[in-house]
C-alpha positions in Angstrom: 178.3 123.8 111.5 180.9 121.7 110.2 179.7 118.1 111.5 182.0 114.9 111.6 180.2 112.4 110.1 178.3 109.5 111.5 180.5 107.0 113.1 178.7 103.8 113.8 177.7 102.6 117.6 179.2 98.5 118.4 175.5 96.9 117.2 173.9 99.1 114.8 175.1 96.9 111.9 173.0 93.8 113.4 170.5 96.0 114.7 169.8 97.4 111.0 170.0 93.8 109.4 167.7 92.3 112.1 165.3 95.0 111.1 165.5 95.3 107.2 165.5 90.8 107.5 163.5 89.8 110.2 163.9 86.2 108.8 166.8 84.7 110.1 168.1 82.7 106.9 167.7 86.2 105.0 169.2 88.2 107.5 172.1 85.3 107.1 172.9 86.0 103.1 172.5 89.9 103.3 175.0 89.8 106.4 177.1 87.6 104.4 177.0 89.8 101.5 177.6 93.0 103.8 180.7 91.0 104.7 182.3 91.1 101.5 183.5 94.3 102.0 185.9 94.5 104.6 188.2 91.5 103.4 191.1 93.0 102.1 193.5 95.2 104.0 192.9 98.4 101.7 189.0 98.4 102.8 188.7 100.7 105.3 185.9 102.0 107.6 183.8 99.0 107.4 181.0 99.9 109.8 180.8 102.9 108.4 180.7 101.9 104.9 178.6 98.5 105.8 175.8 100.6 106.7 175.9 102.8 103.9 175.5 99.9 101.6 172.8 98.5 103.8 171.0 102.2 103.5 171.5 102.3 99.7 170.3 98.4 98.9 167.6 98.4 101.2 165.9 94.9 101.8 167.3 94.2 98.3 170.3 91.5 98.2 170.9 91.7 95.1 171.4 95.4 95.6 173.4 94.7 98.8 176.2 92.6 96.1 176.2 95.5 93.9 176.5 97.9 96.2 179.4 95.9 98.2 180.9 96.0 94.6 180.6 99.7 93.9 182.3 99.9 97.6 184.9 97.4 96.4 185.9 100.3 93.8 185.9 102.9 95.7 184.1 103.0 99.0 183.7 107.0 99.2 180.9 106.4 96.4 178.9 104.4 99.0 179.4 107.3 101.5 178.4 109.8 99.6 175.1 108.7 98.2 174.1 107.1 101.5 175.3 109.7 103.9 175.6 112.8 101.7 172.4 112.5 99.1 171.3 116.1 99.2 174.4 118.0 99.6 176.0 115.6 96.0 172.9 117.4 94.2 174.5 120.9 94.5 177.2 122.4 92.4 180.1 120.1 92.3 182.7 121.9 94.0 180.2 124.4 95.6 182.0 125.5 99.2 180.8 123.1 102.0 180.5 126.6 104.1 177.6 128.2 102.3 174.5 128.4 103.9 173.2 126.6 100.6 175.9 123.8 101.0 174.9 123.6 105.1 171.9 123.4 104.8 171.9 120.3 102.8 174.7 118.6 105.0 171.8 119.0 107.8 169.0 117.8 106.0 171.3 115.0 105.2 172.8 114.2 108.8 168.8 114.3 109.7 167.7 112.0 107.2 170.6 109.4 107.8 170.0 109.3 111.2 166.2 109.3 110.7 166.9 106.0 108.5 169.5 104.6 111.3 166.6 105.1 114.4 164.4 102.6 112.1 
């Protein structure tokens, strides 16, 4: 069960933003925020990543900045902790293959897209 992550449908960015900022000035400054990331040539994945910062801020913008900075960095620490939150809690290095280590990449994939259907 070794499952590609979650690669982002053309929309789901403004469809999440829409829903975490129903105002329309709001929703303006946490997509502008968002934004930041994705602005130099050595970002890469933007949707992907964009949407894990929106899941880790939540309706926060403040947390969006900090988490577009954390990305900045190193953008797999955004991945991880937004897409991965269960599976990070095991033994680091434990073998992605173990029933252990599988089930948490599932409970994780379910979660995420739980969070993404909202």
């Amino acid at each position: 069960m070794n499952q590609q992550p979650y690669q982002p449908a053309p929309g789901d960015i403004e469809r999440k933003l829409t829903a975490m900022f129903p105002a329309e000035g709001l929703r303006n400054v946490a997509r502008s925020a968002l934004f930041r990331y994705g602005r130099e040539l050595r970002h890469t994945e933007m949707a992907r990543v964009r949407l894990a910062i929106l899941k880790l801020a939540g309706p926060d913008i403040t947390a969006i900045d900090k988490q577009v900075d954390v990305a900045i960095i190193d953008y797999r620490d955004v991945l991880a902790s937004a897409e991965y939150p269960a599976y990070a809690l095991l033994k680091p290095g434990i073998d992605p293959t173990t029933p252990e280590a599988q089930q948490a990449i599932e409970s994780d994939r379910r979660q995420y897209l739980e969070w993404l259907d909202t």
